[in-house]
C-alpha positions in Angstrom: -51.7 28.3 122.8 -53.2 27.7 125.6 -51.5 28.1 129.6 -52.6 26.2 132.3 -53.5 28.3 135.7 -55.3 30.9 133.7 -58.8 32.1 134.0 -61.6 30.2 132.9 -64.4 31.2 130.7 -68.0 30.3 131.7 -67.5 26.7 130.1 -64.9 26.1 132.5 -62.8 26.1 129.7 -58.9 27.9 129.6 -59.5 31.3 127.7 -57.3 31.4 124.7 -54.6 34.3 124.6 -54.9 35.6 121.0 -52.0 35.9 118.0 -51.7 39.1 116.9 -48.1 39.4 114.6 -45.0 37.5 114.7 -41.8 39.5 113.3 -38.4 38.4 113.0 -35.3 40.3 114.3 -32.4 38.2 113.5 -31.9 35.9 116.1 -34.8 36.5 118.4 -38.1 36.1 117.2 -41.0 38.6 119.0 -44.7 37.0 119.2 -47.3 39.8 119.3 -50.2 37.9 121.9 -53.2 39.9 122.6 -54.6 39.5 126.4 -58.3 38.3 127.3 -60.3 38.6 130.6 -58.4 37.3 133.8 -55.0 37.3 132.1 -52.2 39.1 132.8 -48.3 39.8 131.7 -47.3 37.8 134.9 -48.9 34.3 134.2 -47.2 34.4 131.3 -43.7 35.3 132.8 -44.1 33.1 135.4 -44.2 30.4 132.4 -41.2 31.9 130.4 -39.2 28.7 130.8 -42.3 26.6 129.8 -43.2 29.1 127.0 -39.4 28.8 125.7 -39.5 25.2 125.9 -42.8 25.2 123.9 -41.4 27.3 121.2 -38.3 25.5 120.8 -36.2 28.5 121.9 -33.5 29.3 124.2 -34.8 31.8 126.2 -38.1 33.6 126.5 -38.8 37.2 127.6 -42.2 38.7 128.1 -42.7 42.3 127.4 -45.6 44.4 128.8 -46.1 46.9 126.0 -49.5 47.8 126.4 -52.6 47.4 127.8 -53.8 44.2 126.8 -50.8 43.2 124.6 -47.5 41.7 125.3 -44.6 40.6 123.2 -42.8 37.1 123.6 -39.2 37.5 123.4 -38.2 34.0 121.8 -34.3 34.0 121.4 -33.2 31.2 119.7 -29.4 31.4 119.0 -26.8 33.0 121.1 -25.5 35.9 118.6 -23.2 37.1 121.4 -21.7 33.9 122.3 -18.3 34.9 121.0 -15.9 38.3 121.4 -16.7 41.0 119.2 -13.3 42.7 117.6 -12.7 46.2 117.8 -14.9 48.2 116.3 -13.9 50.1 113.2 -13.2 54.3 114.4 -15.9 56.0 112.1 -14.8 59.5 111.6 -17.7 61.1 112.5 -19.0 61.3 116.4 -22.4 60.9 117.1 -22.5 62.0 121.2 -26.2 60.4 121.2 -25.2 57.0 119.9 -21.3 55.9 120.3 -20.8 52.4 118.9 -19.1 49.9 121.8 -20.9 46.4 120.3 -23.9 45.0 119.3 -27.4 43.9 120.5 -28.4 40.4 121.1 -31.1 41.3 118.3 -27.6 42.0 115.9 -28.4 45.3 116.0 -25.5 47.7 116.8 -25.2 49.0 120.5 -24.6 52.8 120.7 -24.1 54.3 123.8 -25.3 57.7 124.7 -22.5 59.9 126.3 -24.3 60.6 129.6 -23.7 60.1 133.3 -23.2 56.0 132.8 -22.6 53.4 135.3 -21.1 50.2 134.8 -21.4 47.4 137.2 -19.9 43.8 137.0 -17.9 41.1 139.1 -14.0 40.7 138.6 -13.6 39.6 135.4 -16.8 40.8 133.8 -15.8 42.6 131.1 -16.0 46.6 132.3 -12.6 47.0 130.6 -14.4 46.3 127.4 -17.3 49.3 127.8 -14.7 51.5 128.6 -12.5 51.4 126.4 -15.1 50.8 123.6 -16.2 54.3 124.4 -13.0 55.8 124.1 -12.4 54.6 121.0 -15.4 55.6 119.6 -14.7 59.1 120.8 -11.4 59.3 119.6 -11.6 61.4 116.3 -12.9 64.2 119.1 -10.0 63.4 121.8 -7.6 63.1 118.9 -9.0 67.1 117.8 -9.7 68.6 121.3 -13.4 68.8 120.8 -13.7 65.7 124.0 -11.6 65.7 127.0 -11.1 62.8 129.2 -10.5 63.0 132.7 -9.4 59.8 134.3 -9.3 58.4 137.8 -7.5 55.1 138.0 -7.0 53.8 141.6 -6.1 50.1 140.8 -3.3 52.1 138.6 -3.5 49.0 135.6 -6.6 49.2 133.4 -6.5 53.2 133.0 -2.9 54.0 132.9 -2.2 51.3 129.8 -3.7 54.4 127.4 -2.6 57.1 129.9 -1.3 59.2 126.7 -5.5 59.0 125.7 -6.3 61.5 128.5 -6.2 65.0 129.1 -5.8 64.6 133.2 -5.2 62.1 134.8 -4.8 60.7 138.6 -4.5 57.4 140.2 -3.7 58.7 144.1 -6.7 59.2 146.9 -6.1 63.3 147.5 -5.4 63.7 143.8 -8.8 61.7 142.7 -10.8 64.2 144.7 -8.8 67.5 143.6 -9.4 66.1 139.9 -13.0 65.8 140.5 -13.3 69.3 142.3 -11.9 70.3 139.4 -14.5 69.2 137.2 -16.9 70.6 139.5 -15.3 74.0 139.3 -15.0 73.8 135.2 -18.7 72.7 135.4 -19.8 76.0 137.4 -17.8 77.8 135.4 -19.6 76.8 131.8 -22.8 77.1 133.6 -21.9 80.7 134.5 -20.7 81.1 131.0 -24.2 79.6 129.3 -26.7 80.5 132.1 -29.2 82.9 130.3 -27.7 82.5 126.9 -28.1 78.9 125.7 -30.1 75.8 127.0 -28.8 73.0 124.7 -24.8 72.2 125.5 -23.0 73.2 122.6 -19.5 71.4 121.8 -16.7 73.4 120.6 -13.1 73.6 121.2 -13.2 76.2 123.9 -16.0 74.1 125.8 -15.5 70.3 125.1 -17.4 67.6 125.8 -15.4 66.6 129.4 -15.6 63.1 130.3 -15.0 61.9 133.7 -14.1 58.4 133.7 -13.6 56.7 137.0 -12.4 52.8 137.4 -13.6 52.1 140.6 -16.2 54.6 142.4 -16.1 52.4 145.8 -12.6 52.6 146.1 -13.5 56.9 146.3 -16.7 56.0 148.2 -17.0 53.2 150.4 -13.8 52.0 150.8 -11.6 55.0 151.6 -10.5 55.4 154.8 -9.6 58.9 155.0 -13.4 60.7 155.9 -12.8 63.9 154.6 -11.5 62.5 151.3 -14.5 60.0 151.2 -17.0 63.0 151.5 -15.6 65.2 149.3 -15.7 62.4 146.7 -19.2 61.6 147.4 -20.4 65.7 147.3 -18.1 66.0 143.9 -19.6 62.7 142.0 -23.5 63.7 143.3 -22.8 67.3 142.1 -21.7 65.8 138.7 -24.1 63.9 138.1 -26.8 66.3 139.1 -26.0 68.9 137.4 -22.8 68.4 135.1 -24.4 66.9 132.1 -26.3 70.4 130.8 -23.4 71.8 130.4 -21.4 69.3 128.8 -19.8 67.5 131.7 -20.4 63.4 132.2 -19.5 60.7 134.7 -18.6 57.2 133.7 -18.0 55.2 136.5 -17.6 51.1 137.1 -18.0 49.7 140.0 -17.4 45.7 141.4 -20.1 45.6 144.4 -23.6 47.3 143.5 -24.5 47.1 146.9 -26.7 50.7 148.3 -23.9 51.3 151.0 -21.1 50.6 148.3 -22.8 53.2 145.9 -25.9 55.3 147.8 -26.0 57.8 143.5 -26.5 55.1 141.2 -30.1 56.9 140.5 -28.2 60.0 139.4 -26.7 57.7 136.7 -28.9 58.3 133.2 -27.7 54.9 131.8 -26.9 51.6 134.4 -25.2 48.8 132.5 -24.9 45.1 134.8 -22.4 43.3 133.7 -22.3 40.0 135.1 -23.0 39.8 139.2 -22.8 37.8 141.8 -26.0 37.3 142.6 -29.7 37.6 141.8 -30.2 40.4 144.0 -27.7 42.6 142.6 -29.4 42.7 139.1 -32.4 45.3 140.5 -30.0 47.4 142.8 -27.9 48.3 139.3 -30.7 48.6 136.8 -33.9 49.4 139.0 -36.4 47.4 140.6 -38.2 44.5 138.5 -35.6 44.4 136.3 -34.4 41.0 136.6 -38.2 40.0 136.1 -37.7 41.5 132.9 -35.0 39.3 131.7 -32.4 41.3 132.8 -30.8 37.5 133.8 -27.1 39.5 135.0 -26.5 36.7 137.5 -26.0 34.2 135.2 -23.9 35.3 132.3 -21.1 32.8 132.0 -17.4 33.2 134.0 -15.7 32.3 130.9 -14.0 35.4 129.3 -14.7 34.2 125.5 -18.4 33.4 125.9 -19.3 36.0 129.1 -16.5 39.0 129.4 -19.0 42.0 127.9 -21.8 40.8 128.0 -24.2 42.8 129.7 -28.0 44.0 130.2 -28.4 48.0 129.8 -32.1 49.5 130.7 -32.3 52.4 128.0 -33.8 56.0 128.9 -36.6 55.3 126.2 -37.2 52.2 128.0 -38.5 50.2 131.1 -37.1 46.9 129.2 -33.5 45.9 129.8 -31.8 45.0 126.5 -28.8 42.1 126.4 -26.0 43.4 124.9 -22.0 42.8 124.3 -19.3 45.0 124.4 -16.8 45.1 121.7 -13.3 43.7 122.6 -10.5 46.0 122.4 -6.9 44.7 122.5 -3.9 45.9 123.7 -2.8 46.4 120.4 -5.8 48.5 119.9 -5.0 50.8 122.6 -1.4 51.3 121.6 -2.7 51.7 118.4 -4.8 54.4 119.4 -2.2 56.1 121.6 0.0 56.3 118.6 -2.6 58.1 116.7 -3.7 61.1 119.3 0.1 61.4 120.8 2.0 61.0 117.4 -0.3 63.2 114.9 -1.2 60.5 112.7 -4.8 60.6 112.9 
């Protein structure tokens, strides 16, 4: 393998990259390429497309991994090219890995319960995250053990599973009382714990309290009323600073990424970009360089069946943004699911 552009050796020759492993992970195949004097990860991701092309594949990543060593991301079929049902409700829940859909490697895509962010254009699919969280929580909403706190400004995504949610508000002054609120609850448990416990315990008297918010710009940037904007903005940074110790997240989606749209997203553990506008956008939701990673958010497809979902998430383990699709759920899901918690049939 040889790339033009790299460093010579004293022959004048191109130095050879070296092979060091090949493994398969379903669709996506990851080449192991040891790095020789004068190379670096760049000249090779400056050459993904040529490196793809090479490899017969559809896409090619390059991973920095260590000094001297890369990886080679080759994808070579589109496992995420079609909606992903509903997720089966397991009856166990796992707050360090909720199932919402699968990995472009096939591998599933759990979700820690932490102070998340979800960005994405109209259309993008953060209905699909959001609801695949509930569900996956819902054996604990169903016995008490999660709460779900919900602001719903656009009054239409949220209030469809209304009966799911322990509060919830969909008008400007009631928004910010509802997130004072979960301020006040989240002092309280930190009086309550503070010199007896580190870890957050969940239990019925103290459960897990989500606080789900459709549209954080609407409380942010775009409302009007000063004092309700800045009591918003102090309530979501004291949340997120603070809340999730004691038991307390944020999950907020957001249309326009942009710094004076949303001046916290750092204070968000995990950043999920749906599809964006433009190229730009991709760094400002999941950190700088990102998009140089492959985090490729601007160009995930319009069209609901192949693109509504699909999304690129930067892990807390991780530098590396990893493509992902939500799972789809229905209408009939979510009635179904209201049926359950409100009627007693779980």
């Amino acid at each position: 393998m040889t790339l033009a552009g790299l460093a010579p050796d004293y022959r004048g020759q191109p130095m050879l990259p070296v092979l060091a492993g090949v493994h398969r992970a379903g669709a996506v195949d990851l080449v192991r390429v040891g790095l020789v004097t004068g190379q670096a990860p760049a000249d090779f991701a400056d050459r993904a497309g040529n490196l793809a092309h090479a490899f017969g594949a559809r896409l090619c990543r390059v991973r920095d991994v260590a000094p001297g060593l890369l990886v080679l991301e080759l994808v070579r079929d589109d496992t995420l090219a079609e909606p992903i049902p509903a997720l089966p409700i397991a009856g166990e829940v796992n707050l360090a890995g909720l199932p919402v859909g699968r990995c472009e490697d096939g591998s599933p895509w759990r979700l820690i319960a932490t102070h998340v962010l979800i960005a994405g254009a109209t259309g993008s699919g953060k209905g699909s995250v959001i609801w695949s969280m509930i569900r996956a929580l819902l054996p604990c909403i169903a016995g008490g053990w999660v709460q779900v706190w919900a602001l719903d400004p656009k009054r239409m995504e949220l209030s469809f599973g209304r009966g799911l949610f322990h509060r919830y508000a969909c008008q400007a002054a009631a928004m910010v009382e509802l997130l004072e609120a979960a301020v006040a609850e989240m002092h309280h448990r930190a009086e309550r714990f503070g010199g007896r416990t580190r870890p957050f315990t969940l239990s019925a008297e103290f459960p897990f309290l989500v606080v789900l918010v459709d549209e954080l710009a609407f409380l942010t940037a775009y409302q009007p009323e000063r004092d309700l904007r800045k009591r918003a903005e102090a309530a979501i940074a004291t949340l997120t600073s603070q809340g999730r110790s004691v038991g307390v997240c944020v999950v907020g989606a957001l249309q326009d990424p942009r710094k004076d749209v949303i001046s916290l997203r750092n204070l968000f553990s995990t950043r999920i970009a749906l599809r964006l506008d433009e190229s730009g956008q991709v760094d400002m939701v999941l950190g700088d360089g990102a998009r140089d990673r492959g985090a490729l958010a601007d160009q995930i497809s319009p069209d609901s069946w192949t693109g509504a979902g699909v999304g690129y998430v930067r892990l807390e383990a991780s530098p590396d943004p990893v493509r992902v699709r939500a799972a789809y759920v229905t209408d009939d899901d979510i009635n179904a699911m209201v049926a359950a918690v409100t009627g007693g049939g779980w």
